[in-house]
N, CA, C and O atoms as a Tinker XYZ file with bonds, in Angstrom:
   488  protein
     1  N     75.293000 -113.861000  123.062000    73     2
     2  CA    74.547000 -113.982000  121.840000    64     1     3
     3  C     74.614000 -115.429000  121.363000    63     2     4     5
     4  O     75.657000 -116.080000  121.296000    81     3
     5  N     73.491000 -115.835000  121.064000    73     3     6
     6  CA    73.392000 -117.291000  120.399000    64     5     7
     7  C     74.016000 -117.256000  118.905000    63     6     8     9
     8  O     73.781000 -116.512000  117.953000    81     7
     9  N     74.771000 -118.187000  119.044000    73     7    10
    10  CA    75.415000 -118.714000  117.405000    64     9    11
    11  C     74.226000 -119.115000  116.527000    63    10    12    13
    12  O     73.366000 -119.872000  116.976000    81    11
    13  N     74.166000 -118.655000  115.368000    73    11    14
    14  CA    73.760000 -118.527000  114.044000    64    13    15
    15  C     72.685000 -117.425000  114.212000    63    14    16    17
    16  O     71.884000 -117.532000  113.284000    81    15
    17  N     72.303000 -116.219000  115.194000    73    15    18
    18  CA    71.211000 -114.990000  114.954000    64    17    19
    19  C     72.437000 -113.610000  115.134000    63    18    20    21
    20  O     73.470000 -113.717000  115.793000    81    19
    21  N     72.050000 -112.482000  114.452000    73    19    22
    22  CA    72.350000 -111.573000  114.217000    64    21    23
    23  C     71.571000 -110.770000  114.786000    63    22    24    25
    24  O     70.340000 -110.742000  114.817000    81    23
    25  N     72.721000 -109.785000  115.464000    73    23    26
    26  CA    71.706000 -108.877000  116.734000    64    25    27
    27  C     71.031000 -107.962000  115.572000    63    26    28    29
    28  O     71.318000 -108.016000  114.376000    81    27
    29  N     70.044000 -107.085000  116.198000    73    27    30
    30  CA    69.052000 -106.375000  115.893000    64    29    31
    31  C     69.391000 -105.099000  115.894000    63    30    32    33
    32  O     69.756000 -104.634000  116.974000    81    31
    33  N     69.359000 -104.234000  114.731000    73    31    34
    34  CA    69.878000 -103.040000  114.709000    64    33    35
    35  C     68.695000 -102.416000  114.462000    63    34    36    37
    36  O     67.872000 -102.698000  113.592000    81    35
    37  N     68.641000 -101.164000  115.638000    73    35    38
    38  CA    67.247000 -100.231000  115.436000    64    37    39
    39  C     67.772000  -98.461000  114.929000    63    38    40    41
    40  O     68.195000  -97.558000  115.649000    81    39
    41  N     67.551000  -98.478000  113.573000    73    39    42
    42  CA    67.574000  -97.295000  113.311000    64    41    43
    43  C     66.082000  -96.430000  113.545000    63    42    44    45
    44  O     64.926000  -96.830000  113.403000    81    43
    45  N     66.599000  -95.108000  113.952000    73    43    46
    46  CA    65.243000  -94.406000  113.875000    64    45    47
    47  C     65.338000  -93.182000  112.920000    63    46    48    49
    48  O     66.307000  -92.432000  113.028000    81    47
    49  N     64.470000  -92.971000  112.082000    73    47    50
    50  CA    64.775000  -91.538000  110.491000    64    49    51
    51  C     63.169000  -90.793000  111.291000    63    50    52    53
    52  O     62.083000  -91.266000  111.628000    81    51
    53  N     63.799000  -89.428000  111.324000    73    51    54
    54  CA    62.805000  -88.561000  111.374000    64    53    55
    55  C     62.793000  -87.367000  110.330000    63    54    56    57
    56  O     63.784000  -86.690000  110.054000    81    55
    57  N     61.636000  -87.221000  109.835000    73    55    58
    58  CA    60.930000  -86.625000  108.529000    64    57    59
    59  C     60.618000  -85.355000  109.386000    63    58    60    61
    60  O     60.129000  -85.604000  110.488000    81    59
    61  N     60.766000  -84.357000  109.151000    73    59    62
    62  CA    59.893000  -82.992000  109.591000    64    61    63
    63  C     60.024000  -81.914000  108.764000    63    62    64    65
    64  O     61.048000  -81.640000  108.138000    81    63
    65  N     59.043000  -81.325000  108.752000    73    63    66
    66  CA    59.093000  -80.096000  107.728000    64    65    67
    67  C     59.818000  -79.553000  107.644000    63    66    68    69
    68  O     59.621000  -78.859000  108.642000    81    67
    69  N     61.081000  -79.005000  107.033000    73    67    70
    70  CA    61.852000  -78.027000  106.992000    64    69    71
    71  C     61.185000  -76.703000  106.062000    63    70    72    73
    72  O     61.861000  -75.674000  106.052000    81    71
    73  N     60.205000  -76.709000  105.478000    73    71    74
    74  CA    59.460000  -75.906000  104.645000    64    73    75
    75  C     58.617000  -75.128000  105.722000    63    74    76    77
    76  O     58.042000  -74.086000  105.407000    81    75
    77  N     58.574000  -75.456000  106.535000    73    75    78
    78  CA    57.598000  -75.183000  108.093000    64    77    79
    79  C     58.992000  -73.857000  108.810000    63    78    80    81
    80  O     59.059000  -72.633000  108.924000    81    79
    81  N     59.665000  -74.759000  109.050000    73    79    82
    82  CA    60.621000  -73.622000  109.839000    64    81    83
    83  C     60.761000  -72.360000  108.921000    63    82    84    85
    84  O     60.409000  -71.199000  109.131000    81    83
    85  N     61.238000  -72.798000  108.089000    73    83    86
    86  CA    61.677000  -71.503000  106.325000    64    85    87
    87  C     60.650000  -70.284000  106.869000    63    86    88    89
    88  O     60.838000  -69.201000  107.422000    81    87
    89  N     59.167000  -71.222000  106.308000    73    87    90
    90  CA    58.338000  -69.753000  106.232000    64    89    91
    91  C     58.269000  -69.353000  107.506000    63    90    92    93
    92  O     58.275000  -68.122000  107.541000    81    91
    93  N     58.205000  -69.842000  108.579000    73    91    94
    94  CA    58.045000  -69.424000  110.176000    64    93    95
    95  C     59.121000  -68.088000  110.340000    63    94    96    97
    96  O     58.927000  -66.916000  110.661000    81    95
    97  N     60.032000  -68.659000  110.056000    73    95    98
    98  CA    61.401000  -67.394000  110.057000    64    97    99
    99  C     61.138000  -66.636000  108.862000    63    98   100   101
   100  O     61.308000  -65.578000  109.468000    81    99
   101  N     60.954000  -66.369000  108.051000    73    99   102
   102  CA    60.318000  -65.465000  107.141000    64   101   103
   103  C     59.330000  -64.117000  107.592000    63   102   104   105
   104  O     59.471000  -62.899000  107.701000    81   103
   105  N     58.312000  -65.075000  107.769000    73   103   106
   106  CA    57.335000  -64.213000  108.530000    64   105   107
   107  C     57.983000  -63.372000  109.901000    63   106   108   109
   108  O     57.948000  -62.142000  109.922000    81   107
   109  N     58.266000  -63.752000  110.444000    73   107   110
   110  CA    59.070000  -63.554000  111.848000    64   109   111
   111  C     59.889000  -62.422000  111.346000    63   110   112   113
   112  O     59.852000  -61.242000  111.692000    81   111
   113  N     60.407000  -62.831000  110.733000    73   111   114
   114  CA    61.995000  -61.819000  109.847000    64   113   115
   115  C     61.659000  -60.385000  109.339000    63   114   116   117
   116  O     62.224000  -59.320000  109.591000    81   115
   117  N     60.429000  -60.694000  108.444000    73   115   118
   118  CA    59.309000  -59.538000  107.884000    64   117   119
   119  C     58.742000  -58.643000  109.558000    63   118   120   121
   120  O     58.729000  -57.418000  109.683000    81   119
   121  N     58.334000  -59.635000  110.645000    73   119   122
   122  CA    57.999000  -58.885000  111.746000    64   121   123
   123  C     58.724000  -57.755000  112.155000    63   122   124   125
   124  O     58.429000  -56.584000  112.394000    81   123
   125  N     59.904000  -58.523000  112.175000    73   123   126
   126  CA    61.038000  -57.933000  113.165000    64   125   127
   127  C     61.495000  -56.821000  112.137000    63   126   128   129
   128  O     61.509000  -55.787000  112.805000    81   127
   129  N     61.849000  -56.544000  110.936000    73   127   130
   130  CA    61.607000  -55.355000  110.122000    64   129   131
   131  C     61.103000  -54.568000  110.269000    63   130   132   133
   132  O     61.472000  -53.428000  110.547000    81   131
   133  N     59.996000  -55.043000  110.096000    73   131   134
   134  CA    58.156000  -53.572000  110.550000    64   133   135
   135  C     58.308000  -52.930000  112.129000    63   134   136   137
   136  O     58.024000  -51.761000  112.388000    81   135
   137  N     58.843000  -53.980000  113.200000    73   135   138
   138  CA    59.149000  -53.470000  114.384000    64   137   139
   139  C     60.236000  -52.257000  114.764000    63   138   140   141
   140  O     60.310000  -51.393000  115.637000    81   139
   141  N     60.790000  -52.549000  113.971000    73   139   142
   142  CA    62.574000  -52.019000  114.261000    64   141   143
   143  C     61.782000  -50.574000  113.477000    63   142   144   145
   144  O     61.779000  -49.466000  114.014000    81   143
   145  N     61.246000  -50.819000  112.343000    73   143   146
   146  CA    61.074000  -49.511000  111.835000    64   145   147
   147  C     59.925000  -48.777000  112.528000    63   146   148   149
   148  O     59.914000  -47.546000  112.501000    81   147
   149  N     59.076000  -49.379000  113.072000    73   147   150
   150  CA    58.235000  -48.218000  113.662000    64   149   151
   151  C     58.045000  -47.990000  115.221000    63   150   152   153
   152  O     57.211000  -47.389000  115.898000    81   151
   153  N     59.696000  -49.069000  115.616000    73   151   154
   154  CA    60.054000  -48.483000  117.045000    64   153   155
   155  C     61.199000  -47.113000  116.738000    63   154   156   157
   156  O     61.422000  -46.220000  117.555000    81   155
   157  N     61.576000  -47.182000  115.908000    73   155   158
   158  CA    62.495000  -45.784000  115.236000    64   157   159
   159  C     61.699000  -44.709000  115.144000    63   158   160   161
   160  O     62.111000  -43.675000  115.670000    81   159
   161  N     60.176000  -44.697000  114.352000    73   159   162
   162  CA    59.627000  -43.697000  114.350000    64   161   163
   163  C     59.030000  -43.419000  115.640000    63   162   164   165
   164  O     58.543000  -42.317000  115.895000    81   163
   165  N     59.048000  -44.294000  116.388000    73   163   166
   166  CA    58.185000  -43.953000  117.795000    64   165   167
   167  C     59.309000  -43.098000  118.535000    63   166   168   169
   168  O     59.127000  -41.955000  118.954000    81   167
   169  N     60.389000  -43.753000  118.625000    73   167   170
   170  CA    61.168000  -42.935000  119.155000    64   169   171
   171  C     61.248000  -41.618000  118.786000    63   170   172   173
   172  O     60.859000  -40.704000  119.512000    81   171
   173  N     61.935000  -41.404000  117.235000    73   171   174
   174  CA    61.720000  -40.448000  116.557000    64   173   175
   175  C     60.419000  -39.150000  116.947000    63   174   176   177
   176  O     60.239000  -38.187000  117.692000    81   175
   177  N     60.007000  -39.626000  116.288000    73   175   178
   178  CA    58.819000  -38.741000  116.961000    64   177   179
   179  C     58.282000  -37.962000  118.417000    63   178   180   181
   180  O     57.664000  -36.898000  118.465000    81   179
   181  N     58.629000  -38.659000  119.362000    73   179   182
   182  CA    58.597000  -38.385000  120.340000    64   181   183
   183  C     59.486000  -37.581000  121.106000    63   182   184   185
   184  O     59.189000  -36.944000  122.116000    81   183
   185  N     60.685000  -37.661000  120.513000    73   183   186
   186  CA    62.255000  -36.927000  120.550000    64   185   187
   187  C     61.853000  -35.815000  119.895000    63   186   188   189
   188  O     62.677000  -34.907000  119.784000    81   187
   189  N     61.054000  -35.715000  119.555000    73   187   190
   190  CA    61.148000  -34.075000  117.970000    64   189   191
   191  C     62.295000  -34.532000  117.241000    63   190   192   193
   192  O     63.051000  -33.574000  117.402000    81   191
   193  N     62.877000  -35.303000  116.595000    73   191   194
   194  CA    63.688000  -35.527000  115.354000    64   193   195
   195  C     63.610000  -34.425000  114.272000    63   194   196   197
   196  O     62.613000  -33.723000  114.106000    81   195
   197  N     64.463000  -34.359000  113.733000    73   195   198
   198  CA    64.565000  -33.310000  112.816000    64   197   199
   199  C     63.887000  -34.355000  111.260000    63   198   200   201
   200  O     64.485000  -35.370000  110.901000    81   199
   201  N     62.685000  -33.882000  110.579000    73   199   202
   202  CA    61.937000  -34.535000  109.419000    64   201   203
   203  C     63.219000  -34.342000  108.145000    63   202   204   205
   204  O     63.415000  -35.125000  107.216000    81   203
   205  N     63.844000  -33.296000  108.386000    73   203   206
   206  CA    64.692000  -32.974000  106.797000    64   205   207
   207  C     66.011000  -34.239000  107.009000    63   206   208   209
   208  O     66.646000  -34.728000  106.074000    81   207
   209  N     66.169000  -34.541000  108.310000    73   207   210
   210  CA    67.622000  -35.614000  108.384000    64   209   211
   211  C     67.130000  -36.912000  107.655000    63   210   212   213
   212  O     66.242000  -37.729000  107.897000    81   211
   213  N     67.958000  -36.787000  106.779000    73   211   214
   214  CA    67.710000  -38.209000  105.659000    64   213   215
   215  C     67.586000  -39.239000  106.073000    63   214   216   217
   216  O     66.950000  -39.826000  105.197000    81   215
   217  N     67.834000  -40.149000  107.141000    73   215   218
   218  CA    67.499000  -41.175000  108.066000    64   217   219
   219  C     66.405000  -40.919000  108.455000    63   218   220   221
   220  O     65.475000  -41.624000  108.062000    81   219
   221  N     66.171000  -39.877000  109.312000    73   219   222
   222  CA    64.757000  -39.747000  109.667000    64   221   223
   223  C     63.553000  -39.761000  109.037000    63   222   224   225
   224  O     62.464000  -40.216000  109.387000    81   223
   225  N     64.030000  -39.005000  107.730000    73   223   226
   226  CA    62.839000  -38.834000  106.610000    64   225   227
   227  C     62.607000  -40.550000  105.533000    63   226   228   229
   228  O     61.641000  -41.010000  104.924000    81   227
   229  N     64.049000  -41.046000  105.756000    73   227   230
   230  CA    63.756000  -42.353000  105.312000    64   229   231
   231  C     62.478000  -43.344000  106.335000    63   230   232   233
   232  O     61.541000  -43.924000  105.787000    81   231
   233  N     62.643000  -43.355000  107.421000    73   231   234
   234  CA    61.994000  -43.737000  108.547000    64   233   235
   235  C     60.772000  -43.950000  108.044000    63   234   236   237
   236  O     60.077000  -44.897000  107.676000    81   235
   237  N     60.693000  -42.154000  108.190000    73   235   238
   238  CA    58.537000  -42.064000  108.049000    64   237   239
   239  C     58.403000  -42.351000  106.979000    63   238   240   241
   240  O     57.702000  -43.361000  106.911000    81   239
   241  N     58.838000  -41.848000  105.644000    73   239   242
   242  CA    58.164000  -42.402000  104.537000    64   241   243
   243  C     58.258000  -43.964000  104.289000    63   242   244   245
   244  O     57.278000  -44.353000  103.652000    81   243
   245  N     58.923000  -44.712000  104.526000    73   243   246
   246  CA    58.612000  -46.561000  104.536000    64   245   247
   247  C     57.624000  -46.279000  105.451000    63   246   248   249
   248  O     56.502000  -45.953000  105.064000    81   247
   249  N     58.020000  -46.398000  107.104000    73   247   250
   250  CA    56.995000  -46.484000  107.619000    64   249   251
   251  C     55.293000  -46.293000  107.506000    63   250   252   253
   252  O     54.246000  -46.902000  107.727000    81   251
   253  N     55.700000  -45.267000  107.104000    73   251   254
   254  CA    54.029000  -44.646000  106.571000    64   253   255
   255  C     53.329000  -45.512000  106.032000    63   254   256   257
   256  O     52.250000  -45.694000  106.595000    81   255
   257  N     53.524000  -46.102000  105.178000    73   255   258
   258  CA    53.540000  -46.991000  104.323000    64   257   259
   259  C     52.320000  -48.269000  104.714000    63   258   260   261
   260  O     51.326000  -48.642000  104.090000    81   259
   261  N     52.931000  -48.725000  106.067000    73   259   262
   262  CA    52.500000  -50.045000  106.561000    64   261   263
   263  C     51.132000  -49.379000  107.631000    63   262   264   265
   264  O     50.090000  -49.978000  107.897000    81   263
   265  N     51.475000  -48.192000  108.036000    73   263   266
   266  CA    50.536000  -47.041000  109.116000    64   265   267
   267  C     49.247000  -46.546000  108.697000    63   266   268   269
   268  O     48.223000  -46.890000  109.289000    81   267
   269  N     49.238000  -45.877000  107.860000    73   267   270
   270  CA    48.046000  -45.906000  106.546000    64   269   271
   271  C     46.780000  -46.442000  107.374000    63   270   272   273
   272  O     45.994000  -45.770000  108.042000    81   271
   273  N     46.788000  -47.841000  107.155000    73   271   274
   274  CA    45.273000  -48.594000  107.610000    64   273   275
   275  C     45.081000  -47.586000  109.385000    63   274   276   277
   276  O     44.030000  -47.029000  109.704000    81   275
   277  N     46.185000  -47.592000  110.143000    73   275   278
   278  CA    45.612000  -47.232000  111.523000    64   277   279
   279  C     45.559000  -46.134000  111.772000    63   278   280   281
   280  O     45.359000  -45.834000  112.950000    81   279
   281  N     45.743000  -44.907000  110.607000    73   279   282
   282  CA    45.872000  -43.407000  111.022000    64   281   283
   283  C     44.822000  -42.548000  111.053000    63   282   284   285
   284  O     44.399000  -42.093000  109.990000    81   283
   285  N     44.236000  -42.193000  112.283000    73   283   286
   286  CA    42.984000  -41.675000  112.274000    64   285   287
   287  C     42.352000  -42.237000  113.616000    63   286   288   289
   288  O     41.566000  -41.731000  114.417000    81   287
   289  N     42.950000  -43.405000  113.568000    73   287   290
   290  CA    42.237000  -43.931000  115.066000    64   289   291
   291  C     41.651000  -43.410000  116.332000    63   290   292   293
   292  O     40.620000  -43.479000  117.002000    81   291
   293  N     43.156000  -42.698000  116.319000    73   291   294
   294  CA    43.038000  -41.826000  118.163000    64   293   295
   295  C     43.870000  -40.854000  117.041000    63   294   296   297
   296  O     44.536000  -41.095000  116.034000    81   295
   297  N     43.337000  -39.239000  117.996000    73   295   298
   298  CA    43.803000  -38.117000  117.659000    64   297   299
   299  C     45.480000  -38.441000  118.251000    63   298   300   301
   300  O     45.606000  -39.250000  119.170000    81   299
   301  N     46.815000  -37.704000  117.615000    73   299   302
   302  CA    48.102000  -37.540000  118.068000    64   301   303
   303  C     48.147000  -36.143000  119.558000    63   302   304   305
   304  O     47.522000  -35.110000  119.799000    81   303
   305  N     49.107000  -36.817000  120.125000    73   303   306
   306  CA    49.201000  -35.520000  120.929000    64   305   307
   307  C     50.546000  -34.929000  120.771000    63   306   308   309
   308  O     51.617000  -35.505000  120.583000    81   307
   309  N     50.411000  -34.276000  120.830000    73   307   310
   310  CA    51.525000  -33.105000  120.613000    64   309   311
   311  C     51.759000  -31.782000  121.520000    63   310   312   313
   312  O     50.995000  -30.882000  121.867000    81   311
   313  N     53.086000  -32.030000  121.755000    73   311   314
   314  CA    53.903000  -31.032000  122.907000    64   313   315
   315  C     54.757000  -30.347000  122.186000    63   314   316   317
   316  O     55.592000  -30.722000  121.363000    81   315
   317  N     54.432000  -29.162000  122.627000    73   315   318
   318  CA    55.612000  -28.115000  121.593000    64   317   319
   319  C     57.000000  -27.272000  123.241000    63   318   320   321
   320  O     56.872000  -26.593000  124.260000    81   319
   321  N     58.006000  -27.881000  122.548000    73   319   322
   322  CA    59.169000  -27.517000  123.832000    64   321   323
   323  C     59.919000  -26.530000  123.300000    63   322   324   325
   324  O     59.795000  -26.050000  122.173000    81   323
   325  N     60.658000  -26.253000  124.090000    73   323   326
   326  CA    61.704000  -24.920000  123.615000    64   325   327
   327  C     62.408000  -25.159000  121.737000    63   326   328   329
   328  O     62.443000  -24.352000  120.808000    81   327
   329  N     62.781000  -26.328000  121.806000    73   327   330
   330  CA    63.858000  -26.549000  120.305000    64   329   331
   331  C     63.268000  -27.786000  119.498000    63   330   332   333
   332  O     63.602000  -28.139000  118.367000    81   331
   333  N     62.243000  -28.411000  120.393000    73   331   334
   334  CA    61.232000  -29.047000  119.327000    64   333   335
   335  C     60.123000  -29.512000  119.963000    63   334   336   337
   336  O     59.784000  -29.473000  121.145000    81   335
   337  N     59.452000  -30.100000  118.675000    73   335   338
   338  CA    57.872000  -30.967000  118.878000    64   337   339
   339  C     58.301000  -32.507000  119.326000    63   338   340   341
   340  O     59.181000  -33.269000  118.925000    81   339
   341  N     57.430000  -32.596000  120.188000    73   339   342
   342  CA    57.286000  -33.844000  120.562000    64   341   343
   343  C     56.015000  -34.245000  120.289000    63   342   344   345
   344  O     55.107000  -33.520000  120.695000    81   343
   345  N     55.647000  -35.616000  119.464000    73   343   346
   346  CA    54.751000  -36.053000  118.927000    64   345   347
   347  C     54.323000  -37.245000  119.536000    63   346   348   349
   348  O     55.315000  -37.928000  119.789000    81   347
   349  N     53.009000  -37.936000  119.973000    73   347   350
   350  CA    53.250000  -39.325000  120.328000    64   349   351
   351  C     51.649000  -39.895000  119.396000    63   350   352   353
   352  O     50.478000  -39.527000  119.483000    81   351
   353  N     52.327000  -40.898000  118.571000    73   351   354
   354  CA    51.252000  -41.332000  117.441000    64   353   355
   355  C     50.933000  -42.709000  118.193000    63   354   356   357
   356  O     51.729000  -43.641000  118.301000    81   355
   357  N     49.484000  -42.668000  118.748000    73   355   358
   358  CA    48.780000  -43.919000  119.255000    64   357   359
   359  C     48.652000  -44.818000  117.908000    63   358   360   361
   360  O     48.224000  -45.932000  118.208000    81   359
   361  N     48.870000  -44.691000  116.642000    73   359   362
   362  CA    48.744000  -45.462000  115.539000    64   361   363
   363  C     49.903000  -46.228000  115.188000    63   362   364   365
   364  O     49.944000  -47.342000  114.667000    81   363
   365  N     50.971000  -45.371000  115.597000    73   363   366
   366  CA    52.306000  -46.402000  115.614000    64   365   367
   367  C     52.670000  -47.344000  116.183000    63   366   368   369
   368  O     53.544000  -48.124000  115.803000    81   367
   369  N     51.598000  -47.429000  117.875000    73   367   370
   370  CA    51.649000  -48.225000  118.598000    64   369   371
   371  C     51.053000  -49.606000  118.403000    63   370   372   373
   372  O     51.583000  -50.691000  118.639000    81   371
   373  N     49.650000  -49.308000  117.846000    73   371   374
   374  CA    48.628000  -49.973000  117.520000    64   373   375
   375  C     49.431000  -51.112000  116.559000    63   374   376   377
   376  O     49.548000  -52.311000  116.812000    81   375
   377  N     49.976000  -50.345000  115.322000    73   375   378
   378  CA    50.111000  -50.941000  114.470000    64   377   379
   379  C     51.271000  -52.330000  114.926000    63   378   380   381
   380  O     51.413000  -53.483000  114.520000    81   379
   381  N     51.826000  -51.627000  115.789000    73   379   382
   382  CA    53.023000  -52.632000  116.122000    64   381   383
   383  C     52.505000  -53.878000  116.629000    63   382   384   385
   384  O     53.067000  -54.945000  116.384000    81   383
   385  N     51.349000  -53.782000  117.399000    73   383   386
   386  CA    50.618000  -54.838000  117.949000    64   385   387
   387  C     49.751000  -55.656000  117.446000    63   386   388   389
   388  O     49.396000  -56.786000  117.780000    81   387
   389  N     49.227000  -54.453000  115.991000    73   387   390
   390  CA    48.437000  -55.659000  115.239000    64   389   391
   391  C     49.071000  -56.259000  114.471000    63   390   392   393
   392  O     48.629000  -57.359000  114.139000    81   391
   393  N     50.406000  -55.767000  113.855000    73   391   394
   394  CA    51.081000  -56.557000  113.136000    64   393   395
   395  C     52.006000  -57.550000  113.756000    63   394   396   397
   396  O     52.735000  -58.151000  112.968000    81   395
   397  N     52.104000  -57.822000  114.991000    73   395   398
   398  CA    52.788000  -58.815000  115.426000    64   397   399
   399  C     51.658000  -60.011000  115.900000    63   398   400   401
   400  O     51.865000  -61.212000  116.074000    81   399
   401  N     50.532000  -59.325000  116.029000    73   399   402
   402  CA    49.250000  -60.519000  115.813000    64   401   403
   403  C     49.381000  -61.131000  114.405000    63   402   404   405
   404  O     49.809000  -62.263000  114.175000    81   403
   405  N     49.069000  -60.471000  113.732000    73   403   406
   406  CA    48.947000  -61.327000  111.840000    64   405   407
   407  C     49.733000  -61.934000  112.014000    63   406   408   409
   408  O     49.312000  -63.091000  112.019000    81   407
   409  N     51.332000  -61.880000  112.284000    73   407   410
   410  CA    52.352000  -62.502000  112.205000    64   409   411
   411  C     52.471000  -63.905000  112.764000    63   410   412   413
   412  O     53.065000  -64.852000  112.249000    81   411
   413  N     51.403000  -63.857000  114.596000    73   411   414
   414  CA    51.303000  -64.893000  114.962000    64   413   415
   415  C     50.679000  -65.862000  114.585000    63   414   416   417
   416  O     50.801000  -67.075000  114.761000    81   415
   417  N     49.587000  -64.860000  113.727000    73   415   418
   418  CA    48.550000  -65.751000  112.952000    64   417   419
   419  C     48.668000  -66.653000  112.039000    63   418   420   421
   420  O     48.241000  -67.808000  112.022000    81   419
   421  N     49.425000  -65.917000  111.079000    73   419   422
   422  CA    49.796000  -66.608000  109.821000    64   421   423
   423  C     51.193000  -67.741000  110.303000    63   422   424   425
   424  O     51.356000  -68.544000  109.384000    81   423
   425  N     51.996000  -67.940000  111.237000    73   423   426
   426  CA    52.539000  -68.398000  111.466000    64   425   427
   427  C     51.741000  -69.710000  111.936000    63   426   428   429
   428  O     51.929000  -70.857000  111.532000    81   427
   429  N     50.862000  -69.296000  112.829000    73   427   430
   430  CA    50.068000  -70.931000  113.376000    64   429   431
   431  C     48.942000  -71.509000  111.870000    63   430   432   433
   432  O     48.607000  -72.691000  111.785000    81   431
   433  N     48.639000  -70.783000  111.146000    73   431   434
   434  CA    48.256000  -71.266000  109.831000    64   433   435
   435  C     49.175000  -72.006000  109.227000    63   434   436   437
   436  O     48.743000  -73.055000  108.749000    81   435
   437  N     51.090000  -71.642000  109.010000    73   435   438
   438  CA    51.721000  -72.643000  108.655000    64   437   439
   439  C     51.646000  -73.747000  109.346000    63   438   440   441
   440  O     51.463000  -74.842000  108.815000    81   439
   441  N     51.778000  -73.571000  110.584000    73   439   442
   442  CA    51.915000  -74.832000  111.291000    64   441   443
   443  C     50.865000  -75.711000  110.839000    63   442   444   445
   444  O     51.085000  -76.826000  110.365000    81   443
   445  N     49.412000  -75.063000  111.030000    73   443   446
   446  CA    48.439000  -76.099000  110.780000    64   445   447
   447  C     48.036000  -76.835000  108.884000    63   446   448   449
   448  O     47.476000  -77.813000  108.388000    81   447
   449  N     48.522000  -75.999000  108.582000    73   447   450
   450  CA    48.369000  -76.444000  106.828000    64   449   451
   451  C     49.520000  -77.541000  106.448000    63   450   452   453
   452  O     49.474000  -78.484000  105.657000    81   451
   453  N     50.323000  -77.183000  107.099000    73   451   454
   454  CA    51.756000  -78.666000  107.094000    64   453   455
   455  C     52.344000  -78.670000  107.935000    63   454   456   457
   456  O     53.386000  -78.057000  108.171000    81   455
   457  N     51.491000  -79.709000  108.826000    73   455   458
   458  CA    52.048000  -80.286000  109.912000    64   457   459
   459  C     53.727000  -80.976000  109.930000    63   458   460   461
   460  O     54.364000  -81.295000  108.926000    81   459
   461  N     54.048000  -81.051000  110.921000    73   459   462
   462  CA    55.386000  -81.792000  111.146000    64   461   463
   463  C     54.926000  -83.295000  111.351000    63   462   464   465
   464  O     54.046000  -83.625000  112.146000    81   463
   465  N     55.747000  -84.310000  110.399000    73   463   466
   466  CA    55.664000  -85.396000  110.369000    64   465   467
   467  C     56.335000  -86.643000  111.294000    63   466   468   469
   468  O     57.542000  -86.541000  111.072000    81   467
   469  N     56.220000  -87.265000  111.807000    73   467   470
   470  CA    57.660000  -87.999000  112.269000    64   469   471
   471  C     56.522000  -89.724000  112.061000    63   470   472   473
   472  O     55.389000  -90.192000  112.166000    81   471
   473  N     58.386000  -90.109000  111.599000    73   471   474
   474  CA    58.271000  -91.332000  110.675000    64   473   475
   475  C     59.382000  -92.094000  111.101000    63   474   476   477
   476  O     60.503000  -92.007000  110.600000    81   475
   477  N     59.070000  -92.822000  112.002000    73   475   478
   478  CA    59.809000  -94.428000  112.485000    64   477   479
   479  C     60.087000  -95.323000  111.773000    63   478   480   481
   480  O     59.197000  -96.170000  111.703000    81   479
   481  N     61.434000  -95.620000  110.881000    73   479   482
   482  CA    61.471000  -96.921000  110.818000    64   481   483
   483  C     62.702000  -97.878000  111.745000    63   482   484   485
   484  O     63.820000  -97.582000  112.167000    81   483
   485  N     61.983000  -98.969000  111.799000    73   483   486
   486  CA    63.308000 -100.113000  112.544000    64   485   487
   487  C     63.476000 -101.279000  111.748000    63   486   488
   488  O     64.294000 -102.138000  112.075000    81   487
């Protein structure tokens, strides 16, 4: 190093949305909720579950809830066995798939409404 210059220090600061990740996992979080619950009723249902077991009956009635818009779609089929019904609701399925679309949706809407920034200084 030459006498009388001072070496050159390069810092680099990066800016990025942290308001971006938040709602991303939010949404995501809300997904994975709606999933869990109407992979329970899928199961459920299909098992013949007993409707009066308080877990179970908790199940469908939230569930129901979000099901509503897709019920009616396709007729249910239904198998009647020795000690129960077995049910299989093409609307529970549906729903799982359209709601993990919105989810993707509204997720790439965050992305695009506030972008991630990156900001160099030296």
């Amino acid at each position: 190093m030459e006498p009388g210059k001072r070496p050159i220090q390069e810092d680099t600061l990066r800016v990025t949305g942290k308001g971006n990740l938040k709602a991303k996992k939010i949404v995501y979080y809300i997904l994975g909720v709606l999933e869990v619950l109407f992979a329970f009723r899928l199961v459920f249902k299909v098992l013949g579950a007993n409707p009066q077991s308080p877990f179970v009956s908790f199940i469908y009635t939230v569930s129901q809830a979000f099901l509503s818009p897709f019920s009616g779609i396709f007729r249910t089929a239904t198998t009647k066995g020795i000690e129960a019904q077995s049910v299989l609701e093409p609307a529970t399925i549906i729903a799982m798939i359209v709601y993990a679309i919105i989810a993707w949706g509204i997720v790439k809407l965050i992305e695009i409404s506030r972008p991630v920034q990156n900001t160099e200084i030296r």
